[in-house]
C-alpha angles and dihedrals in degrees: 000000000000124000110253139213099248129081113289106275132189118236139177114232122171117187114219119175091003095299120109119230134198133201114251097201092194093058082031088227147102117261133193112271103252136164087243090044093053090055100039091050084051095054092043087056091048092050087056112035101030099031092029102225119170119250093230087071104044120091134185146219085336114168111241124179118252122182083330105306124104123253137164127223118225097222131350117191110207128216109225086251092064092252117123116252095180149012118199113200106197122185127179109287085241084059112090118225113237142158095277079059084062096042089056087056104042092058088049090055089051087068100030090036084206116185092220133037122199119187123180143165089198090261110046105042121191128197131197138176115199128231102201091188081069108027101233149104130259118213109222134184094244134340125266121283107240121275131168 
């Protein structure tokens, strides 16, 4: 797999029938080796070990309802209250970010209504912090670290 944009992480990875799995220790399974999976187990890394969010509060490729088609987020971070403090879009690292990137996110953030949006291709990697009285988004350097 690709080098990423992220630290240097360890994984666990088993083949079986010739496909590489890792182990997604949010979901505490093994999941098919895919560009997306490679970035998204790196952001979920990063969350933990970087921002320091806490596991418990992390989530993973969960289904949510938009206009009425179903879709599933990659990562959503929670606040300890249960409401969603971010939501991380990851693509394949081959995949450009674009505006239809931000759209994505941005319907999903009509339904999650997330403080923060991360998007990321595992190389570029794109931060935002809404700001829901003008309906808009922010661009920051980084996200915030965790605090209660």
């Amino acid at each position: 797999m690709q080098k990423l944009n992220f630290p240097t992480y360890s994984f666990r990875f088993k083949s079986n029938e010739n496909k590489v799995s890792i182990f997604d220790s949010i979901r505490k399974k093994f999941v098919v080796l895919q560009p997306e999976e490679w970035v998204r187990q790196h952001c979920v890394q990063y969350l933990i070990d970087e921002k320091k969010y806490p596991k418990s509060l992390i989530n993973v490729e969960k289904e949510l309802i938009v206009n009425d088609l179903k879709k599933r987020y990659d990562i959503v971070v929670f606040n300890p209250n249960g409401s969603i403090h971010l939501i991380v879009e990851c693509k394949a690292s081959k995949i450009e970010i674009d505006q239809n990137t931000f759209d994505q996110i941005a319907r999903y953030n009509l339904v999650l209504n997330a403080s923060y949006l991360m998007v990321t291709n595992g190389l570029n990697h794109y931060y935002c912090q809404m700001d829901f009285e003008q309906e808009h988004y922010n661009f920051l350097k980084d996200i915030p670290d965790y605090s209660l």
